[in-house]
N, C-alpha and C positions, 0 to 999 in steps of 0.2 A: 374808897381809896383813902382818902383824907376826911379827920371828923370837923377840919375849919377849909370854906370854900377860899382857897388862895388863888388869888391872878396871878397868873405872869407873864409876864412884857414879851412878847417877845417880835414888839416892831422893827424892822430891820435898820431904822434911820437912827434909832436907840444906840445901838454898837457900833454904830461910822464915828470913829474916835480913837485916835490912839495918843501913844505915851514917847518922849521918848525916855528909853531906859537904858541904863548903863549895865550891858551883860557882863558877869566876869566871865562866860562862858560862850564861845564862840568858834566854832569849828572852819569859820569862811566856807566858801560858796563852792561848787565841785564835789563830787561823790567819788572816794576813790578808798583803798583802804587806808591810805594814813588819820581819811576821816573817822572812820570806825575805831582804831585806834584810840584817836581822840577821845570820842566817846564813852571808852570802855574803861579808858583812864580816867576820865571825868568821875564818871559813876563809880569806878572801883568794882566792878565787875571781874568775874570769875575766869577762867582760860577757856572752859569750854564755852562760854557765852562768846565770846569772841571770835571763835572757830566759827559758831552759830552764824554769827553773822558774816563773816566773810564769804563763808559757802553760799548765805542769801545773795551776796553782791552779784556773786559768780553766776547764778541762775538768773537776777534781773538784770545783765548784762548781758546773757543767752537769748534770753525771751522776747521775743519781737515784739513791735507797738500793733495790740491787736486791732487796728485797721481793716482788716479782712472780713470783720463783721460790726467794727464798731464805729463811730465818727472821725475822721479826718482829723478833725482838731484836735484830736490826741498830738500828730505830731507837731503841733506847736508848743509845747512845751520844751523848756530847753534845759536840762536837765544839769547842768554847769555853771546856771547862773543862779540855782537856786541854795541855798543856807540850811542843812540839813541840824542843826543842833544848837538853840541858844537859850540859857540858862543865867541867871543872875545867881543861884545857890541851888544845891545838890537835895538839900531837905526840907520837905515841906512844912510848914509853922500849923503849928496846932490851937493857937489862937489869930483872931487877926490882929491884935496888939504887935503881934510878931512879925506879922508882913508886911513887906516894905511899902514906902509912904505910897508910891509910886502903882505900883502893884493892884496895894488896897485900894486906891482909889478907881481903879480901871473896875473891881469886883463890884464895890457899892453904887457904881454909877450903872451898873447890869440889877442889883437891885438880891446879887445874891445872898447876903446875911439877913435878911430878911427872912428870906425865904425858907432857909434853915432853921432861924430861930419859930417860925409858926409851923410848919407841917413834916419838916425830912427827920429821918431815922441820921443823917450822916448826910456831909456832901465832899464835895474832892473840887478844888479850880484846879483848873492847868493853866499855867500863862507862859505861853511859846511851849518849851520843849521837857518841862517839868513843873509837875504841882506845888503852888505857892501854899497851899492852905487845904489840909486834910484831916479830917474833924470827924467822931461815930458817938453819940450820943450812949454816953455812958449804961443805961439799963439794956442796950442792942449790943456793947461791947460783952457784956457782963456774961450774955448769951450765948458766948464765943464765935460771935460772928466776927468774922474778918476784912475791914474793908480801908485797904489802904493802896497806892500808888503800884504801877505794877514794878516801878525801879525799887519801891520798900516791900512790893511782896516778892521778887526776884532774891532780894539779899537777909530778909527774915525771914520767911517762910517758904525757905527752896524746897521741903520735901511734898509740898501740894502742887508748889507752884511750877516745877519740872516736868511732876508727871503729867499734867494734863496740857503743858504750854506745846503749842503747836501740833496739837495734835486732832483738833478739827480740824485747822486751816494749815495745811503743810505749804513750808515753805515756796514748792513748786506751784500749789494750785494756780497761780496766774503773777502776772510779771509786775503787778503791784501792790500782792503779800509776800512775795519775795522782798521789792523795795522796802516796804514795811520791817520784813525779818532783819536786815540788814542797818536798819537805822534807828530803829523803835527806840520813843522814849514817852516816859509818862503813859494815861491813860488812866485803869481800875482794876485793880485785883479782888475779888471777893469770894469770901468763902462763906457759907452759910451751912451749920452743921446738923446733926440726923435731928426730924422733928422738929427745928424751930423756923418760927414763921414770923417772918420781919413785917410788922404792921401797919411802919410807913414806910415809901419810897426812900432809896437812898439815889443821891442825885450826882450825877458830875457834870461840869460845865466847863467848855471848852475854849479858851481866848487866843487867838492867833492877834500878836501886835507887830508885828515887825514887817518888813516887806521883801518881798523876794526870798519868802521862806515856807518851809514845806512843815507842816505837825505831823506827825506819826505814829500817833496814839496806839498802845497795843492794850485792849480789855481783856480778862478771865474771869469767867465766873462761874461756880461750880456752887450749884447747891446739890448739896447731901441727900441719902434718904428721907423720902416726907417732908422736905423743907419747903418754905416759899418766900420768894421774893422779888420787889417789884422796883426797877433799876429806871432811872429818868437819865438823860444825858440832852445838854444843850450846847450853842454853840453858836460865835456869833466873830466875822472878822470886818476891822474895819476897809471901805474901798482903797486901792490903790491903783495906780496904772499899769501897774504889771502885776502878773499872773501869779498864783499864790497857790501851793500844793497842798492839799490835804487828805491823805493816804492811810486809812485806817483799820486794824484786823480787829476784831472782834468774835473771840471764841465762846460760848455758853454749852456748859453741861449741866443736868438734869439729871439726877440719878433716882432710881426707883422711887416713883410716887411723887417724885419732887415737881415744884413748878414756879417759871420763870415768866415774869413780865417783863419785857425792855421797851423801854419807850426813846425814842429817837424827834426832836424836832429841830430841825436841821433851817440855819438860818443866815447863812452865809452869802456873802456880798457877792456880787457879779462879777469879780475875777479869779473868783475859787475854784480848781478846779477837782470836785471833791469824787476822789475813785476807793472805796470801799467795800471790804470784804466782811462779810460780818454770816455765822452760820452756827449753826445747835445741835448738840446729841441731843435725843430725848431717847431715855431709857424706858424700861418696861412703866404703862401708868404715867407715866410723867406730861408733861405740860410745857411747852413753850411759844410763846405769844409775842409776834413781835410786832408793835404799833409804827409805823413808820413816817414820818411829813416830812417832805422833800419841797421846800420852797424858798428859791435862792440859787446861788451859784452858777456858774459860767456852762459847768457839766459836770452832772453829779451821774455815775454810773454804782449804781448799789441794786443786792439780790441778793433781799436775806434768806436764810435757807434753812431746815431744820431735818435731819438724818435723822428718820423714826427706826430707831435701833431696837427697842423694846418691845414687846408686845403689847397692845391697848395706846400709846405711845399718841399723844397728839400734836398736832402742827398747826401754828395758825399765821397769817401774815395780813395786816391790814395796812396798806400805803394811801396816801393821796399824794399825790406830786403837783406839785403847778407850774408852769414853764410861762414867764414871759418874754419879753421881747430879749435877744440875746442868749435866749436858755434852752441848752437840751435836760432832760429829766429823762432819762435811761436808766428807768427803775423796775424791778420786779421783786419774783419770790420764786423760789428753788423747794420743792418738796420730793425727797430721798425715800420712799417705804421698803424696809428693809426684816418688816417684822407682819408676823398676820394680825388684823383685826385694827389695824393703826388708821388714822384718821387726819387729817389736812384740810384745811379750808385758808383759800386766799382769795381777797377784797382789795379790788385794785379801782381808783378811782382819779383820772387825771385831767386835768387843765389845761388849754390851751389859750394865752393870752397874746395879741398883738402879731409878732412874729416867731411868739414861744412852739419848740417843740418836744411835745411827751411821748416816751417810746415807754410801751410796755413789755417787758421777756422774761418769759415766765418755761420754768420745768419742774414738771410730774413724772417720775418712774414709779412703775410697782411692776414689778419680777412677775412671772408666769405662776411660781411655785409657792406663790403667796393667796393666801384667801381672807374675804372677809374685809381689806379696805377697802376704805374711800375717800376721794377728792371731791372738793366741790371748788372751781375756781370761777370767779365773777371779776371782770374786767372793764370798766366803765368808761368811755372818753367822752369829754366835752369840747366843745373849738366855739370861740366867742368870734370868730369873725374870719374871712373866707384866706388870709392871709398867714391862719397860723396851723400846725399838722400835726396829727397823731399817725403813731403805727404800734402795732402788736404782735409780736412774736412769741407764741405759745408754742414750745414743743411739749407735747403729752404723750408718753409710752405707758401705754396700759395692757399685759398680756393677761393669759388665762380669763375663764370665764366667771371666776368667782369675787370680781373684784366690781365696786361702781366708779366711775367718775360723772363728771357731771361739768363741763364748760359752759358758757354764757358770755356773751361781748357785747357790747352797742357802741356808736358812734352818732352823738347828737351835737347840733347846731344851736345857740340861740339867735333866733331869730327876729328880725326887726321887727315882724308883724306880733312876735311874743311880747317883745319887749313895749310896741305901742298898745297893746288890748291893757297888761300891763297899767302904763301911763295914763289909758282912759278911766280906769277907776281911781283916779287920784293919786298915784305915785311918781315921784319925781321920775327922772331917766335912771340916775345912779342907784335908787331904793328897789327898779325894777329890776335890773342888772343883780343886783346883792340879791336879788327874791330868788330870782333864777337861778343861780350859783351855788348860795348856802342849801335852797330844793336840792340840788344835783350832791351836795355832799353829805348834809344831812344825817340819812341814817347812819352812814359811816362816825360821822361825831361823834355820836349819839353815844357809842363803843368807847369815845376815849374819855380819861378822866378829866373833870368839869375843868379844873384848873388850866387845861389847854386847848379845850373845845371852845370855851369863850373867845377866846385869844385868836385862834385858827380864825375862826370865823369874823374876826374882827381884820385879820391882816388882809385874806382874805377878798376884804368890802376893800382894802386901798388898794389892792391889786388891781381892782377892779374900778377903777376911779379912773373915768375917761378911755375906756377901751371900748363904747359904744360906737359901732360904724362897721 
């Protein structure tokens, strides 16, 4: 991944901080179209983007709170009192000389210029509702790779950015990419052109500061024929006593041969309630791989997905979710085979701490008149103690005879008498706990790059501090 091993922070108690900041940009609280309006003025946006988003409003005003299969707690959200749009300035600075005092100082206390300066290709901050600071290391720009905000890849570069926007994730797929279509701002555009291979990750980092407000991040990324590239995104809000929306679409195409890594660590305070769309073409040959960590949040409902459109066409999805005391983690992967010879593997592996509960739901199609793929999905739970609960929902449609799959689940306890044998060879309580744990995720790590594997496994051990009993 990277030729220098960089840490990064990513303790949750780190980001409980905010600012306050003087927005010129502020849409007030209520979702209606004068809001959108708002917005569309703000950014100086197009007539048909407007339309765009209206018709979004119209369809998540249609779409019921899917309750029917999902948690309750959805309708606590009160969708009126929440701040769909605030902005201090429309353009992002391309040094941090340039961003505001206030600003910068929320990014360097996250530790992100650093971070940039030793290992990224490019990085992007968001803070609230538009990127403060969007920066591509001049030898990756040279390459004509494109990676800028998607409000500056919307109004520079509309002939990429049209055709492929929305068009893995259609407006209607569900009643919070509609929200999404309707309000979106900030987030990552990238383009990556025929042949070239981006050698470091390029990263965006995600800052919610305000309270009683929703981020809306809309990502694209299209890498070209034979291209590759390997996308980091973090994210981190500080606590408040009221509920905090974060609602984001995320499209990836992959075009012939090409391949995409996205990496997701997700690190949001416990009144976030993060609902997320995020899904991949992969075209003939192609590659996309999506690393997932879900540990945080109030309820984080995400199921990445990858539509193997092309032939040879691979799919991969590795999560671990952790769910503590207050937290559902209703996380999956979604695999589409829609081509012969295409190939899918998902690695699911989840935690259950205190009162935490981890739902896994997961879908497999392959079509009858398809031959030659395969699935492999592996599905892991752990429960630290008799209080806390897993469930799994796997639909798998597998027709004709020439295709494999391959499921696997378990459901394991740690156990006192584990955790005292344990103890008896000279390990404190908390070091047997962390033995057991880090075992259970382990080879999954192992997959991710060093710079968050450390980290994981370190947040991890404090998660795990005092949930013996």
């Amino acid at each position: 991944m990277s030729e220098e091993t960089t840490v990064i922070d990513i303790d949750r108690e780190k980001g409980n901080f905010h600012y306050d900041v003087k927005y010129a940009f502020d849409a007030g609280t209520g979702l209606n179209e004068g809001v959108i309006d708002y917005i569309c003025d703000a950014k100086g946006e197009d007539e048909w983007i407007r339309a765009f988003r209206k018709r979004a409003l119209k369809v998540f005003e249609e779409k019921p709170m899917p309750t029917n299969w999902a948690t309750k707690d959805l309708e606590t959200i009160d969708f009126s009192k929440i701040r769909y749009y605030l902005a201090q300035g429309q353009k992002p600075k391309r040094t941090w000389d340039e961003v505001p005092d206030d600003i910068k100082q929320t990014f360097e206390r996250l530790g992100i210029p650093e971070q940039e300066r030793k290992f990224l290709a490019g990085v992007e901050a968001q803070f609230d509702s538009e990127a403060a600071y969007s920066n591509i290391k001049e030898a990756v720009g040279k390459q004509g790779v494109i990676f800028v905000g998607s409000t500056e890849g919307l109004l520079k570069h509309p002939e990429i950015f049209r055709k492929w926007f929305g068009k893995v994730i259609p407006t209607g797929d569900n009643k919070f990419s509609a929200l999404n279509s309707a309000v979106f701002s900030g987030g990552s555009f990238i383009y990556v052109p025929p042949g070239v291979k981006v050698s470091h990750p390029l990263q965006a980092y995600f800052r919610i500061n305000a309270e009683n407000f929703g981020q809306f991040e809309r990502t694209l990324i299209i890498a070209d024929e034979g291209s590759e590239v390997t996308y980091m995104e973090g994210c981190t809000a500080p606590k408040f006593n009221t509920a905090t929306l974060h609602s984001a679409v995320v499209e990836l195409v992959a075009l012939k041969g090409a391949k995409i890594e996205y990496i997701t660590v997700q690190n949001w305070s416990s009144n976030v309630f993060n609902l997320v769309t995020k899904r991949a073409i992969a075209e003939e040959d192609a590659t996309v791989k999506w690393i997932d960590c879900n540990i945080g949040s109030r309820l984080t409902m995400k199921y990445p997905g990858v539509v193997l459109k092309g032939r040879r066409a691979r799919g991969e999805v590795l999560s671990i979710a952790l769910a503590n005391d207050g937290q559902h983690q209703d996380t999956g992967a979604k695999m589409l085979h829609l081509a012969d010879d295409t190939t899918s593997n998902i690695i699911s592996k989840s935690i259950s701490v205190g009162e935490g509960r981890a739902t896994y739901r997961g879908l497999v199609n392959i079509p009858k008149h398809l031959k030659g793929c395969k699935n492999n999905t592996e599905c892991d739970a752990l429960l630290i103690n008799t209080n806390s609960r897993t469930d799994t929902y796997p639909a798998i449609s597998v027709r004709g005879n020439k295709n494999f799959v391959q499921h696997e689940a378990s459901v394991s306890k740690v156990s006192a008498e584990q955790i005292f044998y344990l103890m008896s060879r000279g390990l404190t309580e908390g070091e047997a706990m962390s033995l057991s744990v880090n075992g259970f995720v382990n080879e999954l790590t192992r997959q991710f790059p060093m710079e968050y594997s450390v980290e994981l496994k370190r947040l991890i051990d404090l998660e795990m501090e005092g949930s013996v009993g």
